[in-house]
C-alpha positions in Angstrom: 12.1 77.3 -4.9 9.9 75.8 -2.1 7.5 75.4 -4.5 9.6 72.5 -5.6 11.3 71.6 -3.1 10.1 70.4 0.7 12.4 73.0 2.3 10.5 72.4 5.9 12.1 68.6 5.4 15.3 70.0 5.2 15.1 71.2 8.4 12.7 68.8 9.8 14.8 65.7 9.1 18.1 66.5 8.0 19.5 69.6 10.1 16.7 68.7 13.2 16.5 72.7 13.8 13.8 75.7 13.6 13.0 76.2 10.6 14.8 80.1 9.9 13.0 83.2 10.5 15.0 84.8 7.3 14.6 83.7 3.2 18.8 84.5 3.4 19.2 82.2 5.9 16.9 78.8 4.6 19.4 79.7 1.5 22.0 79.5 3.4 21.4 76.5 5.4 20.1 74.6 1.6 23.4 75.6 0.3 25.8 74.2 3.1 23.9 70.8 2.9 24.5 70.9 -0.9 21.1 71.0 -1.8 21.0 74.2 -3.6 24.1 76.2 -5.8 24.6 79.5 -6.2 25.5 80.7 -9.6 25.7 84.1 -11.0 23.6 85.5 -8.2 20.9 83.5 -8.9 20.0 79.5 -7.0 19.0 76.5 -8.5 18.0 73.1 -6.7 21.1 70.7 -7.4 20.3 67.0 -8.4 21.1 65.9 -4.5 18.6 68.4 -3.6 16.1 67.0 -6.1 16.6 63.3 -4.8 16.1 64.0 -1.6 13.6 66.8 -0.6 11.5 67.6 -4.1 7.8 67.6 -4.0 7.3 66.1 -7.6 10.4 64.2 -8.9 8.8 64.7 -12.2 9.4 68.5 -12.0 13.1 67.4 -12.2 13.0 64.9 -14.7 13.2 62.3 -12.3 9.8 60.7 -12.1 12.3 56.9 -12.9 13.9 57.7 -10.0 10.8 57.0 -7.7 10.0 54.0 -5.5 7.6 51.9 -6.9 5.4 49.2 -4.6 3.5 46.3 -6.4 1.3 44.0 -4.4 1.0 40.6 -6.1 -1.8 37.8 -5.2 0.4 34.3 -4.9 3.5 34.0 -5.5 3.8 35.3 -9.2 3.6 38.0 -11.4 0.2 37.3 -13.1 -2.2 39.1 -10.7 -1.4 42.4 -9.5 -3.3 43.8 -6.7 -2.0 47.1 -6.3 0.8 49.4 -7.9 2.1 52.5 -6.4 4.7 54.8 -7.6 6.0 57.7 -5.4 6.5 61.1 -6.0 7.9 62.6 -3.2 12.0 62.8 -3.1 13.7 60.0 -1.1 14.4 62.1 1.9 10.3 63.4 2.2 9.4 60.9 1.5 11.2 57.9 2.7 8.2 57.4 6.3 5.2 57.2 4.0 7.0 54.5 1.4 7.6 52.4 5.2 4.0 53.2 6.2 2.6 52.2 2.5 4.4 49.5 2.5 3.9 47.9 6.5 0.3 47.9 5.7 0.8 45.7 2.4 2.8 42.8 4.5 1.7 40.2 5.9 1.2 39.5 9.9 0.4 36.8 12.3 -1.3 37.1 15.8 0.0 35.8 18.7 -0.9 35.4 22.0 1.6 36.0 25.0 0.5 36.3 28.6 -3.4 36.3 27.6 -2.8 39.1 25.0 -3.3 38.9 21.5 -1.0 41.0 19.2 0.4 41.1 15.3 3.8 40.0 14.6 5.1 41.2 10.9 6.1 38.6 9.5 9.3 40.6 8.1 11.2 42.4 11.0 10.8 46.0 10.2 14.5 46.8 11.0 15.6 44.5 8.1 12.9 46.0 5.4 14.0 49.5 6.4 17.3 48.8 6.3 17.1 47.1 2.5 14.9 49.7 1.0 17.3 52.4 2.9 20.2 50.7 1.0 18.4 50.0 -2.0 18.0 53.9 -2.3 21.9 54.7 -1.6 23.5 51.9 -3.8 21.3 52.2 -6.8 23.2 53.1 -10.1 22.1 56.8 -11.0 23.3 56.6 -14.5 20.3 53.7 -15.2 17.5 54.8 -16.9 15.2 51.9 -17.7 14.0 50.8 -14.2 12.5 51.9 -11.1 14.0 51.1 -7.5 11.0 48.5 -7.1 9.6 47.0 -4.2 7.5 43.6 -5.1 5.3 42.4 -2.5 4.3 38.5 -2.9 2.4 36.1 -0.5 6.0 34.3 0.5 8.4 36.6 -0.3 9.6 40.5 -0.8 11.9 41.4 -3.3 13.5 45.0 -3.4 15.4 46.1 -6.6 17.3 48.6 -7.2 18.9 49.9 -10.5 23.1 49.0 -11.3 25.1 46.1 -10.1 26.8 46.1 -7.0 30.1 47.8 -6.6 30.7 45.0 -3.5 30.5 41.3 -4.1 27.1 39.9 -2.6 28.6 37.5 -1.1 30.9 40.3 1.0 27.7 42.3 2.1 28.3 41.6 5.3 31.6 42.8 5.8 32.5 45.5 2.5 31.5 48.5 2.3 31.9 51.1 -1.1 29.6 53.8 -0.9 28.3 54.5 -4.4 26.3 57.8 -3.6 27.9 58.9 -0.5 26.4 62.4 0.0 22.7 60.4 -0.4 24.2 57.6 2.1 25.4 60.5 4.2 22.0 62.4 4.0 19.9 58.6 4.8 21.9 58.3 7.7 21.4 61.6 9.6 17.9 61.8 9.1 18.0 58.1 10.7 16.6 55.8 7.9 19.8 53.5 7.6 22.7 51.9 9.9 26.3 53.8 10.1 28.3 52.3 7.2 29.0 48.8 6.6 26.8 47.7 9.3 23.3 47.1 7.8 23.6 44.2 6.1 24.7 42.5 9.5 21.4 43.8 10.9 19.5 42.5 8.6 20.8 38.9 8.6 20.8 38.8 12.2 17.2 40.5 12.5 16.2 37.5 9.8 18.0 34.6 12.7 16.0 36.3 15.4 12.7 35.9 13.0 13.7 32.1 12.7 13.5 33.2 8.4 15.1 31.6 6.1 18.7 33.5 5.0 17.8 36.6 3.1 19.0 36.4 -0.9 20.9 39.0 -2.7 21.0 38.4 -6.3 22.0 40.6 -9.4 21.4 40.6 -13.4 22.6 42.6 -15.7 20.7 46.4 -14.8 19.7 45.1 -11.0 20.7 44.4 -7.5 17.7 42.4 -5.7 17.7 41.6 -2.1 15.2 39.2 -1.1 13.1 38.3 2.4 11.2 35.0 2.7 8.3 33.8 4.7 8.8 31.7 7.5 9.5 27.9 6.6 11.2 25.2 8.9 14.3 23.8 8.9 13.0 20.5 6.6 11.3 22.9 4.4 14.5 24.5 3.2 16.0 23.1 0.0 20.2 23.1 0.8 20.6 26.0 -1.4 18.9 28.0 1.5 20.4 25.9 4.2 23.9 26.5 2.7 23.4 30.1 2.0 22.1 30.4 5.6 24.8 28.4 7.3 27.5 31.2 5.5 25.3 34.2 6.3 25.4 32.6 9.9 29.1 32.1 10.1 29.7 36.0 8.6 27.9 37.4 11.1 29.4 35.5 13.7 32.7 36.5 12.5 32.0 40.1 12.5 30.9 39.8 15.6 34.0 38.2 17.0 32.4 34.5 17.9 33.2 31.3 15.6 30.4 29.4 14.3 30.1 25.6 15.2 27.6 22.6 15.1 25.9 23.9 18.0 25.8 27.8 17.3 24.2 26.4 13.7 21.5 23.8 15.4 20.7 27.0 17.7 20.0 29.4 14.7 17.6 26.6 13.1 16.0 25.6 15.8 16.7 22.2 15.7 17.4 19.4 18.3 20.6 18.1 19.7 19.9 14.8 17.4 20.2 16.7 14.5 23.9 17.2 15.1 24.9 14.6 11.9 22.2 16.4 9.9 23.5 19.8 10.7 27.2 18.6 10.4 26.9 17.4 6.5 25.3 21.1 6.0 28.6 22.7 7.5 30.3 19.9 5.1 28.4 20.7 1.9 29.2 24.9 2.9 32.9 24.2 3.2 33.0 22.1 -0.4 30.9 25.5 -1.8 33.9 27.2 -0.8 31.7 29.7 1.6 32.8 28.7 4.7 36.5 26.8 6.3 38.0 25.0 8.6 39.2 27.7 11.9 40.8 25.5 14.5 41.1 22.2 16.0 38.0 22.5 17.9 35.4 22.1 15.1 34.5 25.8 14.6 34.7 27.7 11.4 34.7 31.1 9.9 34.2 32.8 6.3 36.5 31.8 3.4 37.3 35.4 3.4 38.8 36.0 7.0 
């Protein structure tokens, strides 16, 4: 069995304990976690156990289930520059994917106070947080595609297989856990938010960045969640403004503050004159249907509230 399976993991990352000076009680401890069964006096690595901790996903059968990381030059698909698919189970594996995958993104120096230092140009809370998600919310049943990360000069794309069993558009505040002893499992060994707040995270990690509003998309086998590059406010064509203006006034609500003109100017960055500007952006929101009306002083909150 720990031939297969990273057992030292287990203990490592999951449980955060001594690894056991006894076979009995590693046994023991695999089975309470669910990661082994017991059956006729004999133990076999279940399919959680597999996901999570195995050494070769392909022992398992499970070689589609692995992350994949392609590196693209530009902003299409027609030059690949590098392509990596993992082995290693979700849980064993989840550092090196982040590691792998930090060195493939882009960053810009800065200099504060005399010193120079790199800036990612994605926050690192929001790309853990979507590739941590990516991994709990996939559809299991698929069989056709890899949970993909896509690397491009102006944007990153993470896809996982399935559709969503939440409305994109109600990220932010719904939460339906599709694999909840995987969510569970992510969550103790610290590579995603308690439930139903990462997405908030992310969005406000994005504001803080001065990015343009991350985009969640699906098709018919995938969920997609999508980080841009930097561009400025003028840059953005309205379907970015508008998306950002609702993703704004969710995670305002959540956090129990109402957007208005000037919370909105102070997420874009823009000056006090662009008040008309950033009032015919509110407008265009509320005729989307995104975003309505709260109260007689001009503030506003999600069509859902």
């Amino acid at each position: 069995m720990v031939a297969l399976l990273d057992t030292q993991s287990v203990f490592d990352l999951l449980l955060k304990i001594p690894y056991p000076t006894t076979q009995a009680r590693v046994l023991e401890k695999l089975q309470d976690e669910k990661l082994v069964a017991r059956d006729n006096g004999y133990y076999h690595i279940t399919h959680l156990g597999a996901l999570l901790f195995a050494k070769n996903l392909a022992d398992f059968g499970l070689e589609r289930k692995a992350v994949r990381v392609i590196k693209y030059q530009g902003t299409g698909k027609l030059q690949t520059e590098k392509d990596q698919i993992g082995i290693l189970g979700y849980g064993n594996g989840f550092l090196r994917v982040m590691n792998y995958l930090s060195a493939l993104l882009p960053s810009n120096e800065v200099i504060e106070a005399a010193i120079r230092r790199e800036v990612r140009m994605y926050p690192p809370l929001a790309v853990r947080e979507l590739v941590a998600n990516a991994i709990v919310h996939q559809d299991l049943r698929e069989k056709g595609t890899y949970l993909t990360i896509e690397v491009y000069d102006d944007r990153l794309e993470i896809s996982n297989p399935g559709q969503p069993v939440v409305n994109p558009n109600r990220f932010i505040d719904g939460y339906q856990a599709r694999n909840p002893l995987l969510a569970n499992a992510m969550r103790r060994m610290g590579f995603c938010e308690d439930k139903g707040n990462g997405v908030d995270k992310v969005i406000n990690s994005c504001e803080a960045y001065q990015l343009p509003a991350p985009d969640f998309r699906t098709n018919e086998h995938q969920t997609i969640a999508i980080l841009y590059a930097h561009q400025e406010f003028g840059a953005m064509n309205r379907k970015d403004k508008i998306r950002a203006t609702y993703q704004h006034c969710c995670l305002l609500y959540v956090t129990n503050q109402k957007m208005t003109n000037q919370t909105l100017r102070e997420r874009f960055k823009t000056p006090a004159g662009n008040r008309g500007l950033v009032s015919r952006l509110i407008q265009d929101t509320v005729k989307e249907g995104l975003i309505k009306l709260e109260d007689a002083f001009v503030s506003y909150i999600p069509f859902w509230a």
